[in-house]
N, C-alpha and C positions, 0 to 999 in steps of 0.2 A: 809696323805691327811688331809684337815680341809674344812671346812662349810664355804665360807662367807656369811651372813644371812643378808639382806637388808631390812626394814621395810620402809616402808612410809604411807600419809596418813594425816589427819588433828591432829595437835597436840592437848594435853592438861597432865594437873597434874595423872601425876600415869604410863603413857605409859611403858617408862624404868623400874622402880620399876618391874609391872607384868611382864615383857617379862624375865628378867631374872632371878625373883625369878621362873618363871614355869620353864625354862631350869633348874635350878641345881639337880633339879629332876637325870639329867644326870651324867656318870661321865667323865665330859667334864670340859676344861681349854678355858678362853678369853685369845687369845692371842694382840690381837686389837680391838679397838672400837673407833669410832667416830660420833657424834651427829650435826646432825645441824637444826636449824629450822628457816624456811625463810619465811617471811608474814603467819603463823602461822601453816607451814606447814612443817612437822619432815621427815627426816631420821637418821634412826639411822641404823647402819653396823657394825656388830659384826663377828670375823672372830674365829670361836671356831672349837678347838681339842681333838680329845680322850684323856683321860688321861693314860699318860706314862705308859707302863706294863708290864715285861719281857715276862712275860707268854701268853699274849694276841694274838691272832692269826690273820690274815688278814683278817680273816672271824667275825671275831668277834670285828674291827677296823670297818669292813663297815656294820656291822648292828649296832653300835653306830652312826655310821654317818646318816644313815638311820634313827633314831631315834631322833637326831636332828631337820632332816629334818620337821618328820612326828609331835612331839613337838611344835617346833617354828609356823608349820602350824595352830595348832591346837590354839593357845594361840594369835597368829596374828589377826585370823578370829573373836573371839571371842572382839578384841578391837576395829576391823572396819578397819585393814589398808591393804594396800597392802603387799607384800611379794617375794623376788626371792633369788634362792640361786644358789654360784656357787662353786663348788668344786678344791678346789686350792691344791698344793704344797706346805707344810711347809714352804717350804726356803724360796719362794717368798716372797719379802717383800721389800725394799727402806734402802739403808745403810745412817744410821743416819747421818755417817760423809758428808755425800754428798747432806745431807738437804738443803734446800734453800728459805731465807724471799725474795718475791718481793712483797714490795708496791708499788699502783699504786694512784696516787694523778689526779686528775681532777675536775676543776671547773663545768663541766658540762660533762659524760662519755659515750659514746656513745656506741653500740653494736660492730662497726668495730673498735674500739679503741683497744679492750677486744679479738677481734679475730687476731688481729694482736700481743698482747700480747702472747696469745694462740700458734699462727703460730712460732712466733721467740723460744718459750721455746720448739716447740716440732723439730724445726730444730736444736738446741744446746745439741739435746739428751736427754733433759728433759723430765717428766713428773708431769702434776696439780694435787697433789695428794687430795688439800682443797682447798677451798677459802670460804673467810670470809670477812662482811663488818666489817670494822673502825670505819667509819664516815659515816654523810650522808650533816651533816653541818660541817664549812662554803664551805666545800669540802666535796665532794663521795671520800674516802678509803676504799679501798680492797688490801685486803694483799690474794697471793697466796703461800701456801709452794710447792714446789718444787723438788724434789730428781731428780739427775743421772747426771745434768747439769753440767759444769765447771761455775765454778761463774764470774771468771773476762773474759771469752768471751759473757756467758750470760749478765753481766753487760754495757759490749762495744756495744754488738748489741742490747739490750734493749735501751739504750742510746739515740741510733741513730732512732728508731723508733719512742722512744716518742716523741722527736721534733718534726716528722711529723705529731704527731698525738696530740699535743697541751696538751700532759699530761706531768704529772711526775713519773718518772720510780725508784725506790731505791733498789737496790741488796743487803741484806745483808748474812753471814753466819746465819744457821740455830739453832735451838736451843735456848739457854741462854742467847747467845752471845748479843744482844740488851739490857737484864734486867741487864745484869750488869755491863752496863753502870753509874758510879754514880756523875759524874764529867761534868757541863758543862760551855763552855766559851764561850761568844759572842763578835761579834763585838759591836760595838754601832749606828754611824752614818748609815742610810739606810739598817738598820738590828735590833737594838731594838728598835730605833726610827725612825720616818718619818722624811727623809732630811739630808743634811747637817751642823752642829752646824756652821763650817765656814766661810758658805755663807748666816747664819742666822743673823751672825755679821758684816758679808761685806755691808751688805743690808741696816745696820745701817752708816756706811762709804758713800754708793756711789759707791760700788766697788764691789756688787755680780756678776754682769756677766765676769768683769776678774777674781775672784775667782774659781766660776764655770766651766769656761772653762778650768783654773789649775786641778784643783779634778778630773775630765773627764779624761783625759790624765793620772792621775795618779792612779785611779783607775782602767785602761784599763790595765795597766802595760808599756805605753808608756813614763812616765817623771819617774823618783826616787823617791819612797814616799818622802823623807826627804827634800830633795832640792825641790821639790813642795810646802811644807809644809811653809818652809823659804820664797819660794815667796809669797805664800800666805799670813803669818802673815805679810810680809812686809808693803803688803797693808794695813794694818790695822792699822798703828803708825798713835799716836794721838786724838786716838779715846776713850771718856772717858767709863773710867772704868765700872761707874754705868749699863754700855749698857748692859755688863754679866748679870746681876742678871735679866735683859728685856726678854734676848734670852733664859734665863735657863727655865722661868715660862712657856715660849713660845712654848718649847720641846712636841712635840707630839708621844706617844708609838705607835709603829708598834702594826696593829690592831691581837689580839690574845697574845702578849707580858704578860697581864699579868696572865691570863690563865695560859699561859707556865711556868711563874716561880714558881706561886701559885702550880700548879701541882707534879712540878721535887721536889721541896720543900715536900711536903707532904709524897713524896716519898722516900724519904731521900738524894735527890742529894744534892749538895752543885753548888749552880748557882754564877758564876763571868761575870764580864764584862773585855774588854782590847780594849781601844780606842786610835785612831792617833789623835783624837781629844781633847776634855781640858777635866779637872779637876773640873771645876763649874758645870759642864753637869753630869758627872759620880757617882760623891759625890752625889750628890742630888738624883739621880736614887738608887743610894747601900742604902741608906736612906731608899726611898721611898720604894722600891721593897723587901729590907731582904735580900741583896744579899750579898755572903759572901764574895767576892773579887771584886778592882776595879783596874784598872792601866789605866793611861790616860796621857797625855802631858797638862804643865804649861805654860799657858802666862805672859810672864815678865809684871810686871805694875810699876811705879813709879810715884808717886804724882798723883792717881789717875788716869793715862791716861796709855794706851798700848802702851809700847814703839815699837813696831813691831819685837819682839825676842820672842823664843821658849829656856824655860829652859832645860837646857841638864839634862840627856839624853833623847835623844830624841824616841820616843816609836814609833816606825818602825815596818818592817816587819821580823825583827830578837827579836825584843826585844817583839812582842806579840806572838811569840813561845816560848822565855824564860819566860813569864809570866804564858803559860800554863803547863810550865814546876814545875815552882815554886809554882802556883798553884795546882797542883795534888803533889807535893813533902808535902806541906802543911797540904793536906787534905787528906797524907796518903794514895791515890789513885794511880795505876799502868795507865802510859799515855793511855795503851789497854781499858781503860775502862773509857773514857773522850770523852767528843764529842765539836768541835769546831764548831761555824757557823761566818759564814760572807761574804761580796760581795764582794771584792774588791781585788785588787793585792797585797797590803799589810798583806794582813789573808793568803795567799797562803802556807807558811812555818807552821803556825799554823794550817792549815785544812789536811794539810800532816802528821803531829806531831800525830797528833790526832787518837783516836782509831775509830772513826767515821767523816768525814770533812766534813758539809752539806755546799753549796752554796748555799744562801739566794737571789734568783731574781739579782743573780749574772751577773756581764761583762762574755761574749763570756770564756774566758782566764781561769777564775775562775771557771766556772763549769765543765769546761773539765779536771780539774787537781784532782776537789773537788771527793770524794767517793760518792756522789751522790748530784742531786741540787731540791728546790722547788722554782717554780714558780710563785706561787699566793700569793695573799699580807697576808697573816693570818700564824704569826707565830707560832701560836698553832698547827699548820699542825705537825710540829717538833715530836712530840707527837707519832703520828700515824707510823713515821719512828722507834720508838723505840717498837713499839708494842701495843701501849696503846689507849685504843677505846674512840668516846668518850662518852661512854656510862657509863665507868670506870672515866673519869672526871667529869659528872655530878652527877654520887653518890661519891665521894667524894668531892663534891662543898655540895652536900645537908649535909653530915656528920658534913661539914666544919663549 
């Protein structure tokens, strides 16, 4: 048998220290513990055992245990906090391999949000064994671990929930598995930045709402990226040159962007980009940003003006899965451990490729395929799906 020994009560500096320097008095073993302290207020759960004994008799396993008890009482009282204990079974315990990350992303999180969370993990067999905040800005993140659940039906019926409940839900495997993560690849257009480059250019034409209505269609997965892309630069012949260097300055970062790369960087990711869109946008972003890879599509130009051609080859939605290919072959990283984002029907092969596929405020199409999607505008959310608080980025912003 073992002790779980529950402490609560108003936190402060020394609590932990004394409570388990007075136990070793015992000859007892932690086999578990975990701490949490919420608006300044502790529990801490320590789950301790006699110490292994050939010779020790049952009678003499429960006056240790009793001894425990009568201990942790004494040493509790004495700091001001509360105290309950329950006598459990060794074996009990949560099989590691059956761990389970869900984060939960909401712009604003309500109490039945959280209970319907609650409700679907304990119909899929699960049990909350923690939860912990994230974030509090520009989003409330709380991550729940999880054990006993099947992950990808926990994932489908979480899924479907949070729609209705205007959050974001993310299932990952438990453990390591998010930190070593070292590899990541973005879309560009309506994922590292705000808009369209496309129709930033068409605008300058006369021609952004047939452009727009093309991109629509094709990022829904209804027209071919490629053949859209050709009609699109179509419309663009004749139009001088100098307009790029207008739209490039023009480019606005999706808000939390750079956050996000300042971050994974520090951390030792290696961050690329892989765009359906140009080369005058991306260059200037891998510049700008420190970013270690870029791959984007060339617009033909001669005598200064766009001829309305796209130089082959053309960077599709096969050729930004070979990019994240080439890019982890690169950077020496196994694709398990690479995380792709992006909106669109053309990232689709790439967010699958991928050891993690986030959808970023993704079409219908894309999030249902993607391994989990976020839907508010702050790409620094990204973050919170791999583990990391941001409590953890603003001490290393202040480091920084």
């Amino acid at each position: 048998m073992a002790v779980l020994i529950t402490l609560s009560g108003p936190d402060r500096p020394g609590v932990s220290q004394a409570f388990f320097a007075a136990m070793d008095v015992l000859p007892i073993l932690v086999i578990d513990v975990e701490q949490v302290v919420t608006s300044g207020q502790l529990i801490l759960a320590s789950l301790m055992v006699p110490e292994p004994a050939s010779h020790q008799s049952q009678r003499d396993r429960d006056l240790t245990l009793a001894a425990i008890e009568t201990t942790a009482s004494t040493v509790v009282a004495s700091l001001g906090l509360s105290l309950t204990f329950e006598r459990r079974p060794t074996s009990e315990g949560a099989d590691v391999a059956t761990q389970t990350h869900v984060t939960v992303l909401g712009s604003s999180l309500r109490p039945g949000a959280l209970a319907t969370i609650a409700r679907t993990v304990a119909e899929c067999g699960g049990n909350i064994e923690n939860i912990e905040r994230l974030a509090a800005y520009p989003v409330t993140a709380i991550e729940l671990h999880v054990s006993g659940a099947d992950q990808q039906v926990l994932r489908t019926r979480l899924t479907a929930e949070a729609a209705s409940a205007s959050i974001d839900v993310a299932v990952q495997p438990g453990g390591l598995h998010r930190r070593a993560k070292r590899l990541i690849l973005m879309d560009v257009d309506s994922t590292l930045i705000q808009g369209e480059v496309i129709e930033m250019i068409a605008a300058h034409a006369g021609r952004e709402a047939e452009v727009a209505a093309i991109t629509e269609s094709a990022m829904a997965g209804e027209v071919d990226f490629t053949e859209s892309l050709h009609r699109r630069v179509a419309l663009l012949a004749g139009l001088d040159a100098g307009v790029l260097d207008v739209v490039a300055s023009a480019v606005v970062l999706t808000p939390g962007a750079r956050t996000l790369v300042r971050t994974l960087r520090r951390l030792g990711y290696q961050c690329g980009i892989v765009s359906g869109g140009f080369d005058f946008v991306t260059d200037r972003l891998a510049a700008e940003l420190g970013l270690d890879f870029a791959v984007a599509n060339r617009l033909e130009v001669r005598d200064d003006v766009l001829t309305g051609a796209v130089r082959e080859p053309v960077v599709d939605r096969r050729a930004k899965a070979q990019a994240l290919r080439d890019f982890a072959k690169r950077a020496n990283v196994p694709l398990a451990q690479t995380v792709a984002i992006g909106d669109g029907a053309n990232d689709l092969d790439m967010l699958q490729m991928a050891g993690l596929g986030i959808a970023f405020n993704a079409k219908p199409l894309v999030r249902e395929a993607a391994d989990t999607s976020v839907n508010v505008p702050y790409l620094d959310t990204i973050l919170f799906l791999l583990g990391i608080s941001r409590e953890e980025v603003e001490v290393a912003d202040g480091e920084g």
